[in-house]
C-alpha positions as a printed NumPy array, in Angstrom:
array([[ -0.916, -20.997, -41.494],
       [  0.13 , -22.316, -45.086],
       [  3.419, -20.768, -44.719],
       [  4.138, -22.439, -41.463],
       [  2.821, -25.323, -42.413],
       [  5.123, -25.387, -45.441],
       [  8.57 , -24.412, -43.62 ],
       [  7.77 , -27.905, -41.151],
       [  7.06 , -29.561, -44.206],
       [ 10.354, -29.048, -45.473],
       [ 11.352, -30.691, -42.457],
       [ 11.081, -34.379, -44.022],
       [ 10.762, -33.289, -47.863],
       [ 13.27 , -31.271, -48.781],
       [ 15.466, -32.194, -51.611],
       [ 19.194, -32.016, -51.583],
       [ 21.099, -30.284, -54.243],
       [ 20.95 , -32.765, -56.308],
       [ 17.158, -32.672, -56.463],
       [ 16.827, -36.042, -55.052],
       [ 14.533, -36.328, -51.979],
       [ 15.245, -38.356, -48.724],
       [ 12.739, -41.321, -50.112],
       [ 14.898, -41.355, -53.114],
       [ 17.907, -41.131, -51.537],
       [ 17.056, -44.35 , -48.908],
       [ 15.586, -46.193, -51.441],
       [ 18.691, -46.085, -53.547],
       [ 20.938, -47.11 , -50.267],
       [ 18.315, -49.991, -49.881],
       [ 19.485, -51.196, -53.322],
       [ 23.015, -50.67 , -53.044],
       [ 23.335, -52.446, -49.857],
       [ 21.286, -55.782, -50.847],
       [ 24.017, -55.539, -53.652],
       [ 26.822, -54.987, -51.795],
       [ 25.71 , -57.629, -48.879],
       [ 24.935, -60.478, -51.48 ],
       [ 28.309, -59.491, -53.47 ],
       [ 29.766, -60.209, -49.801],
       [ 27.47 , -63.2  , -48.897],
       [ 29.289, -64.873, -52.464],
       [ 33.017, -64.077, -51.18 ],
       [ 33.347, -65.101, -47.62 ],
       [ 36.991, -63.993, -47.334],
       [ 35.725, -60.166, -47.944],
       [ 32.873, -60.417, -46.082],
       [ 34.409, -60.929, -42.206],
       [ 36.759, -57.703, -43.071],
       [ 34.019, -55.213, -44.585],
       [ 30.763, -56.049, -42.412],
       [ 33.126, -56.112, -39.13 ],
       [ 35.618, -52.965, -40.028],
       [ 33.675, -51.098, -41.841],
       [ 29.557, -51.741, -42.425],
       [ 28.337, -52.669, -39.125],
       [ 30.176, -49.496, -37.733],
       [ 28.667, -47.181, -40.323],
       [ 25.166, -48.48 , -39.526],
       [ 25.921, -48.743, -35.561],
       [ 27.133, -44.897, -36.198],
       [ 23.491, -44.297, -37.653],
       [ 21.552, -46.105, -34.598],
       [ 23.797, -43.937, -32.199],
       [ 23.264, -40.515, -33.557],
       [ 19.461, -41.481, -33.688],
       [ 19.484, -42.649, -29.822],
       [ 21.478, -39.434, -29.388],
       [ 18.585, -37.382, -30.075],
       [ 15.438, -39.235, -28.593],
       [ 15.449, -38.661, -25.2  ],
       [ 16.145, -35.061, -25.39 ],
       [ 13.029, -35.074, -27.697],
       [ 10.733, -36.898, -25.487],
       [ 11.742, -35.075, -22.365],
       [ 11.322, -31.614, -23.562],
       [  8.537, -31.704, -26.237],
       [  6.53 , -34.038, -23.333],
       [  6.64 , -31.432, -20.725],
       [  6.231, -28.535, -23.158],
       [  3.057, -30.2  , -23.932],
       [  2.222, -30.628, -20.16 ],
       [  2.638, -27.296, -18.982],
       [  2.519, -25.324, -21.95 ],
       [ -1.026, -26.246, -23.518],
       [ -1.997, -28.819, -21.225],
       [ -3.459, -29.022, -17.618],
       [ -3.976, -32.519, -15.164],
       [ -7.338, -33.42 , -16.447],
       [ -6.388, -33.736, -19.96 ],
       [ -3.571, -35.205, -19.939],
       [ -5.587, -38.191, -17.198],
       [ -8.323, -38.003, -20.189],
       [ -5.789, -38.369, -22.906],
       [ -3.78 , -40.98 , -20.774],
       [ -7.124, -43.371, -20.003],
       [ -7.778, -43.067, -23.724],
       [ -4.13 , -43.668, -24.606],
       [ -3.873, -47.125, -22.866],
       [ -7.825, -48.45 , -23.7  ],
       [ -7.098, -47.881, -27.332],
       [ -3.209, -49.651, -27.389],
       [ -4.764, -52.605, -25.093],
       [ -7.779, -52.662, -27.743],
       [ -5.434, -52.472, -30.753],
       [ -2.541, -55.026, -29.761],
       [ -5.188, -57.968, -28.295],
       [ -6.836, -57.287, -31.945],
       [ -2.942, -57.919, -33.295],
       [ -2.263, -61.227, -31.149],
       [ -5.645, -62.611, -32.409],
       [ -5.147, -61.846, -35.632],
       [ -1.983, -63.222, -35.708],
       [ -3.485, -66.298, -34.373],
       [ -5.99 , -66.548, -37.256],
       [ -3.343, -66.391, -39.543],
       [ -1.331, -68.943, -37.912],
       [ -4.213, -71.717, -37.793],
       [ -5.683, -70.296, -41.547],
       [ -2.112, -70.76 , -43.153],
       [ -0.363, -73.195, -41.461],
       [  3.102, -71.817, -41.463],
       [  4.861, -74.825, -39.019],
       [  2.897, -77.892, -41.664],
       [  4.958, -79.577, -44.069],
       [  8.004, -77.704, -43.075],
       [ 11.493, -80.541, -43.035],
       [ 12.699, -79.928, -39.369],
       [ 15.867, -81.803, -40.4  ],
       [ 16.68 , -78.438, -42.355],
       [ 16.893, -76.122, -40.082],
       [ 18.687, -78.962, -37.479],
       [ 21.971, -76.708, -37.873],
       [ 20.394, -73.769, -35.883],
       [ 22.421, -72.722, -33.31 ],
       [ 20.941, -72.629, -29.484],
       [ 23.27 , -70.219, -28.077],
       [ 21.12 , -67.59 , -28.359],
       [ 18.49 , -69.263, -26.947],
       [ 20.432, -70.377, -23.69 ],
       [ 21.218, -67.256, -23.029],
       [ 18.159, -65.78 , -22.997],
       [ 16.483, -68.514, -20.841],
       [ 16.953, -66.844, -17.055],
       [ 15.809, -63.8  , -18.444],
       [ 12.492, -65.043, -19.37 ],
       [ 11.639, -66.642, -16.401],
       [ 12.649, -63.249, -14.494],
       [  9.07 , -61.357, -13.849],
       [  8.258, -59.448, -17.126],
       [  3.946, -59.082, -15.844],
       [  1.685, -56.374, -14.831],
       [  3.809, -55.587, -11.678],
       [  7.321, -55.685, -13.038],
       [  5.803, -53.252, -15.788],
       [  4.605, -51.161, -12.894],
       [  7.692, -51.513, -10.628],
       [  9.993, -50.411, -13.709],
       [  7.742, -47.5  , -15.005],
       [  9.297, -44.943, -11.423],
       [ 13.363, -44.8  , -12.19 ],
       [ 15.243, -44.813,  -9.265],
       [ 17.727, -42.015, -10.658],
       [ 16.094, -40.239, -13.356],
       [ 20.387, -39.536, -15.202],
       [ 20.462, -43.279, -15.354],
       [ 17.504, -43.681, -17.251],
       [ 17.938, -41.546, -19.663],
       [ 21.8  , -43.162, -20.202],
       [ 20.313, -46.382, -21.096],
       [ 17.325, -44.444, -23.067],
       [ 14.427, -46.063, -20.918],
       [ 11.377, -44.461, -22.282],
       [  8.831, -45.601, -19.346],
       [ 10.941, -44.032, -16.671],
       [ 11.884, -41.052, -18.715],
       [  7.963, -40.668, -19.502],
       [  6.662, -41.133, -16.098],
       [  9.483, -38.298, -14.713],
       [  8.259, -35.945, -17.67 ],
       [  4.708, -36.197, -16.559],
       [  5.353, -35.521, -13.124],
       [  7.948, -32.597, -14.375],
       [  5.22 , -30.978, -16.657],
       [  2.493, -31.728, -13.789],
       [  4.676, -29.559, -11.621],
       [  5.743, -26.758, -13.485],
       [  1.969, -26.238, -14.423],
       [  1.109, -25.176, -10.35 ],
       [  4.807, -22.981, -10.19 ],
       [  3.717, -19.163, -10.705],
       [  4.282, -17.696, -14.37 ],
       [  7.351, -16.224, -13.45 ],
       [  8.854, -19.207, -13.091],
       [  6.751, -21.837, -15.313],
       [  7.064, -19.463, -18.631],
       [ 10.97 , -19.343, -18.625],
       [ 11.146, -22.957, -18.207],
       [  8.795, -23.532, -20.384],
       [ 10.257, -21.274, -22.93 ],
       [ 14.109, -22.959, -22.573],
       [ 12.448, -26.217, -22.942],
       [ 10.569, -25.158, -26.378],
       [ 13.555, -23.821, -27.369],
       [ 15.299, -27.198, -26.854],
       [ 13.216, -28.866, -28.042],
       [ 12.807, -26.956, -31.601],
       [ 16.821, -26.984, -31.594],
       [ 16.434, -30.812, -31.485],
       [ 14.537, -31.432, -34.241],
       [ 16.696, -29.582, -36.265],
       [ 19.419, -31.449, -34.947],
       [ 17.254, -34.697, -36.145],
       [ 17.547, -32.959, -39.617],
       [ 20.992, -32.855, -39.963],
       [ 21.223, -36.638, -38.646],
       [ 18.544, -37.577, -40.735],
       [ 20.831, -36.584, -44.004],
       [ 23.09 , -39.384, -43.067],
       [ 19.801, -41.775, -42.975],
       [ 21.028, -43.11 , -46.607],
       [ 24.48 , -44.052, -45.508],
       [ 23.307, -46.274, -42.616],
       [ 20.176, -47.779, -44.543],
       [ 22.416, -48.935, -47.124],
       [ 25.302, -49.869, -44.531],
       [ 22.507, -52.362, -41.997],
       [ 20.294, -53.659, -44.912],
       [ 24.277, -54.97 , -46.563],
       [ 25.611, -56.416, -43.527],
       [ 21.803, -58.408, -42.79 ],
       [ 22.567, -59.841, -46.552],
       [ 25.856, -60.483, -46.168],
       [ 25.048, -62.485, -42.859],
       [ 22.232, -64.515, -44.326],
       [ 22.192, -64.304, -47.783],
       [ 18.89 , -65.478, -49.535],
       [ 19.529, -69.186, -49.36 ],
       [ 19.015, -69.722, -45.722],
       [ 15.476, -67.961, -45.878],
       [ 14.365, -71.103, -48.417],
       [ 13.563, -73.476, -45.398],
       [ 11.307, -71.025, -43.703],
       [  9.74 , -68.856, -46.712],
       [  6.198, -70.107, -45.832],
       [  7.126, -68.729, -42.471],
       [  8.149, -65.356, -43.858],
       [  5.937, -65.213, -46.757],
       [  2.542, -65.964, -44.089],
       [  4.098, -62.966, -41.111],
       [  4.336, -60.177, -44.091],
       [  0.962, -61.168, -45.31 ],
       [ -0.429, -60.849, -41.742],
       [  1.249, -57.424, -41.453],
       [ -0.156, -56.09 , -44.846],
       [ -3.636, -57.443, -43.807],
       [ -3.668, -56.002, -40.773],
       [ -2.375, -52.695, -42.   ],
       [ -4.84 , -52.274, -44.578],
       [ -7.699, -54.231, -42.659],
       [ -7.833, -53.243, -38.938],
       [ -5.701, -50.384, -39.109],
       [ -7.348, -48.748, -41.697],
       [-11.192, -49.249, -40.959],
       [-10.048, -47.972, -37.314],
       [ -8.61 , -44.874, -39.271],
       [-11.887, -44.511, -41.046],
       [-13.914, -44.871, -38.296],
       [-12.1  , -42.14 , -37.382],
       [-12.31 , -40.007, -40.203],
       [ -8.566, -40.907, -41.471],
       [ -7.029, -42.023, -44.563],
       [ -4.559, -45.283, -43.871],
       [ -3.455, -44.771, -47.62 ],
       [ -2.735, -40.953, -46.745],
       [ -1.054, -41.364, -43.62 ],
       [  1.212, -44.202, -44.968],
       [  2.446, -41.451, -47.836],
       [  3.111, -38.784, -45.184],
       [  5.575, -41.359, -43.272],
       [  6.659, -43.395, -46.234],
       [ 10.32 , -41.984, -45.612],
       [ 10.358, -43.645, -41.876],
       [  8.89 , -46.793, -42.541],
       [ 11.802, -47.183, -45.141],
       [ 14.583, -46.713, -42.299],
       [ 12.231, -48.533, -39.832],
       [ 12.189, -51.244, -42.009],
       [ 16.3  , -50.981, -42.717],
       [ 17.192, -50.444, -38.956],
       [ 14.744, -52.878, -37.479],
       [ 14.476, -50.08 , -35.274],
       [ 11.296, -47.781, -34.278],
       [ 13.367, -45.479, -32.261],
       [ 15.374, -44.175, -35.144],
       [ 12.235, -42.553, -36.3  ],
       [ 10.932, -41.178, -33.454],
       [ 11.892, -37.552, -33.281],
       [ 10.625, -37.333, -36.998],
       [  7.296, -39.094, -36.171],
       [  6.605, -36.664, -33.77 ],
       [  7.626, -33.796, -35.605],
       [  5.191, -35.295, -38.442],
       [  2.23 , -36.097, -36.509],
       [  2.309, -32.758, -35.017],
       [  2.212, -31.175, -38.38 ],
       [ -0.696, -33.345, -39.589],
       [ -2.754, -31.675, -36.678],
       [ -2.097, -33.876, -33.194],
       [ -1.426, -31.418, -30.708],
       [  2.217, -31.536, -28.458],
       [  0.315, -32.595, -25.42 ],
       [ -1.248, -35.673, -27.141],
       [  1.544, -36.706, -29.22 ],
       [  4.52 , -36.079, -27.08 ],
       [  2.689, -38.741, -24.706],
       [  1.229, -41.18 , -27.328],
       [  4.272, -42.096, -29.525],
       [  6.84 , -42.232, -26.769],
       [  4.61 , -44.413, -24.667],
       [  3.464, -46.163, -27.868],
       [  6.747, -47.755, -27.939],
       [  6.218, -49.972, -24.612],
       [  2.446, -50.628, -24.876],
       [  1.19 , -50.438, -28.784],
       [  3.66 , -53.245, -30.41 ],
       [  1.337, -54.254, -33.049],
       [  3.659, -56.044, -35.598],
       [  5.462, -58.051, -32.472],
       [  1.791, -58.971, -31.078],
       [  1.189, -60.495, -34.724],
       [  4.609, -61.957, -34.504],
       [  3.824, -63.493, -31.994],
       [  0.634, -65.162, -32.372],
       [  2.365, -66.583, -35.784],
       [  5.615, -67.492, -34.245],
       [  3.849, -69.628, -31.668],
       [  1.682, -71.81 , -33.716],
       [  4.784, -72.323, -36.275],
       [  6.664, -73.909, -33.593],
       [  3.413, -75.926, -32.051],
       [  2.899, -76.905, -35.305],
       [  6.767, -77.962, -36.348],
       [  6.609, -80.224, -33.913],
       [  2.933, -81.508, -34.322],
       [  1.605, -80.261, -31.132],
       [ -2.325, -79.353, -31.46 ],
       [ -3.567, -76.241, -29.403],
       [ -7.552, -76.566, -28.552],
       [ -9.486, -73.412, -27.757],
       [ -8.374, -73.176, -24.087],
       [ -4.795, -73.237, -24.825],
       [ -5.201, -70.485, -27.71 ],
       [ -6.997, -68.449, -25.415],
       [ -4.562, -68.822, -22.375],
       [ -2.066, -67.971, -25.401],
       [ -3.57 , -64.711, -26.054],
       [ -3.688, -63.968, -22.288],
       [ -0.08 , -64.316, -21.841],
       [  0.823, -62.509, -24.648],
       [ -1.09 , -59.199, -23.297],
       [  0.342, -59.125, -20.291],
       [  3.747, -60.246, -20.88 ],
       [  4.462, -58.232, -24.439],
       [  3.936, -55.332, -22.033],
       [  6.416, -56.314, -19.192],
       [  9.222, -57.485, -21.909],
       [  9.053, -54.43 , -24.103],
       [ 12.453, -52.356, -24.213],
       [ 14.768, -55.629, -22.8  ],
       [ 17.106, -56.582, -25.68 ],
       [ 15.89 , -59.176, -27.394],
       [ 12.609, -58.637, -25.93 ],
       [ 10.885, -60.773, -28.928],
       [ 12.854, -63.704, -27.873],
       [ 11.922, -63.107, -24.47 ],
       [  8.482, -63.193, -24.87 ],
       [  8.571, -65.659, -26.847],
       [ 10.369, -67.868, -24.744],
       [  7.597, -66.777, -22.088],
       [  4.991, -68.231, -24.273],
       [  6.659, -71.753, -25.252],
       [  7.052, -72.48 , -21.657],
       [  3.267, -71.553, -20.656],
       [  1.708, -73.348, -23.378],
       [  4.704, -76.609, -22.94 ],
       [  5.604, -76.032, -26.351],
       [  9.561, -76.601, -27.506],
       [ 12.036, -73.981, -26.3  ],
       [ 14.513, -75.098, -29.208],
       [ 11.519, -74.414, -31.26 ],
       [ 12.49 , -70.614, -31.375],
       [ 16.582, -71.486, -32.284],
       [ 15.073, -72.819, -35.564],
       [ 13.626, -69.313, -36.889],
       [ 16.098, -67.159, -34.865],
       [ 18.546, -66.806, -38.041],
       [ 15.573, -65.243, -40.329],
       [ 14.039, -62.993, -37.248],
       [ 16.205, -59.846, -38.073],
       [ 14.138, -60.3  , -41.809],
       [ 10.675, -60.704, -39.853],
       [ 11.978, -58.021, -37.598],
       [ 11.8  , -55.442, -40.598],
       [  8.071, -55.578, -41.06 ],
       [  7.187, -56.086, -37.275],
       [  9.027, -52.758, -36.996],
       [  7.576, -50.859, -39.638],
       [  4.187, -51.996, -38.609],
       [  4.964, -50.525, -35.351],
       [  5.569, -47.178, -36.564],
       [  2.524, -47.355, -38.362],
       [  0.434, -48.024, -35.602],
       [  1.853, -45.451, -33.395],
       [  1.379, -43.16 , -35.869],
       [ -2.008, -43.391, -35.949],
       [ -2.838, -43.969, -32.544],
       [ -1.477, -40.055, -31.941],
       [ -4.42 , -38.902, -34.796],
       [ -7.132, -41.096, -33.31 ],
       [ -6.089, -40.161, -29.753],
       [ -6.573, -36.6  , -30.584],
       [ -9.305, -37.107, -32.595],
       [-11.309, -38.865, -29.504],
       [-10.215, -36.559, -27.219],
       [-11.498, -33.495, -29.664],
       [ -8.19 , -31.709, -29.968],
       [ -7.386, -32.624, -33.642],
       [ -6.386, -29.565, -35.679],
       [ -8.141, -30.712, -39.329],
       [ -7.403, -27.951, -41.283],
       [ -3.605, -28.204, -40.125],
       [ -3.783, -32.138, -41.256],
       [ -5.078, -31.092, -44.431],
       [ -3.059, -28.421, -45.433],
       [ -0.001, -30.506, -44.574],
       [ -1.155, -33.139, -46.34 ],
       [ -1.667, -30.947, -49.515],
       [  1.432, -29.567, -49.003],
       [  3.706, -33.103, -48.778],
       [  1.392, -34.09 , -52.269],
       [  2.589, -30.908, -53.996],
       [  6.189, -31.767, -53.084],
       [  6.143, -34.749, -54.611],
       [  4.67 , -34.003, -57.89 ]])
């Protein structure tokens, strides 16, 4: 088992000729695109012709090769882990568990948000007259879509695609989960002549896949450097001086919670936080770049798997994580709310904070995968509680920023939901997890 274990290793640690691993490699295009981007943020005249004919397309080019590549994963590796090594009861077990332990985790996330907001105070003593420049374009446009129906039912209604191609064009994960279950569900009652073929191509796919998320993932350093330059060049650092209490208050939230909830909850489980974050360092670094958790999906997977979660659990956990376990946007939001009630000087009693963490449960769930869903939701919130729509136009130009951590808090959390979810349901492969653990340590020393 070593050996295997050391081959998928090399999957996410293996060094390029140079000797330099992918870490390395990111971490240096971090650097060299905050350099370039605030070298372009100083010369205006440069900066419209590089970010628009040649950055944003190499980072776009890194988003679209990633999107390439998920919903071949998800399909196949999902109903490989149906019909292969699951069967209907465990996967309703793993399922019930699945959704009792996001709803548990993300309420947790929206309250603690909330403490954070009334604690710290991020909206008090901030000059409005500022951040008066903001633009409410944005904003306006996003209006009729928050008022469309983003609750329980929507989330229901949208789950069952009405042409399964379609989804996975647009790269709806709900839909594209929900067919896989029902695909894996009935491939397990086929005979074996037909169920181990398909089965078998699938695997096969599947495994081809992830190699395929390999090669892409070689290109990782490219777009990192590429987004995190054209973000700078947008913004620069001088338009983030207005709001740094803000900013400074949501990553302090996110580290707390990382460290606080999430890791007790991985100890309580018989988890490391500290280990895990080591063993997915590498994609919270392009999570954070990207603001995107889908461009580390396939390799979260292919990780968690590794570290011991089984296909079944994890090919449903992650995928599904990405509608229903949000934790750094459930903090986000809790924060973002009580800056703007605050701004403007609006006091929220008990009843309203608790109607606030109502809303946010129900419609964080119903918004998630719309573009712009944080605005959305957001949006959603103002108008519940009465507070200021142009309240969110004054911290859209710094929510790409905030965007990075809410992101890589995301991954984080879906990461370990897989472990605990296979650790509740008894399925968790320990000395895998620890051998593969050993294994990334020795690769790094």
């Amino acid at each position: 088992m070593t050996a295997l274990i050391k081959k998928e290793a090399d999957f996410s640690s293996k060094k390029s000729s140079s000797g330099i691993g992918l870490a390395w490699q990111i971490a240096i295009g971090l650097v060299i695109g905050i350099g370039t981007g605030l070298l372009l943020n100083a010369h205006p005249a440069m900066r419209a012709i590089i970010v628009v004919d040649y950055l944003q397309p190499a980072g776009d080019l890194f988003i679209k090769l990633i999107k390439m590549i998920v919903v071949p994963i998800v399909f196949t590796s999902m109903i490989v882990g149906i019909a292969g090594t699951g069967d209907g009861k465990s996967l309703g077990r793993i399922g019930l568990k699945t959704i009792v332990y996001f709803e548990i985790i993300t309420t947790l996330a929206i309250v603690f948000g909330l403490i954070f907001g009334l604690a710290f105070q991020p909206g008090s003593n901030t000059d409005i007259s500022q951040l008066a420049h903001v633009n409410m374009s944005h904003v306006h446009a996003l209006e009729n879509t928050a008022t469309a129906p983003h609750g329980i039912m929507a989330l229901i209604l949208g789950i069952v695609p009405d042409n399964i191609i379609s989804a996975m064009g647009r790269g709806d994960l709900l839909p594209i989960i929900f067919f896989s279950i029902l695909f894996g569900i009935g491939l397990q009652y086929q005979p074996d002549e037909i169920r181990k073929p398909v089965v078998s191509i699938l695997r096969g796919t599947s495994e081809v896949m992830f190699k395929v998320t390999s090669i892409v993932m070689k290109y990782a350093p490219v777009g990192v450097a590429a987004l995190i330059a054209v973000t700078v060049a947008n913004f620069g650092f001088s338009s983030l001086i207005p709001l740094l209490k803000l900013l400074g208050i949501t990553y302090a939230a996110i580290i707390s919670f990382t460290l606080i909830v999430l890791g007790i909850t991985a100890r309580l489980f018989g988890f490391n936080i500290f280990h895990l974050l080591l063993i997915i360092k590498d994609e919270l670094l392009i999570a954070f770049t990207t603001c995107s958790s889908a461009t580390v999906l396939p390799t979260i997977i292919k990780k968690m798997e590794d570290y011991g979660s089984p296909k079944a659990v994890t090919a449903f956990v992650i995928p599904t994580g990405y509608v229903f376990n949000l934790d750094g946007a459930s903090i986000y939001l809790g924060i973002g709310t009580l800056f703007i009630a605050q701004l403007y000087g609006i006091h929220l009693g008990v009843q309203e904070l608790v109607m606030l963490v109502l809303t946010m449960v129900v419609t964080s769930k119903g918004a998630a995968g719309v573009p712009g869903f944080m605005f959305v939701i957001l949006l959603a919130t103002l108008s519940s509680a009465g507070l200021p729509l142009e309240g969110l136009a004054l911290i859209a130009g710094v929510d790409r920023i905030m965007d990075m951590g809410r992101t890589a808090l995301n991954v984080v959390g879906n990461s370990l939901a897989t472990l605990i979810v296979a650790k509740w349901e008894g399925v968790y492969d320990a000395e895998k997890g620890k051998a593969y653990f050993e294994t990334i340590t020795r690769s790094k020393t």
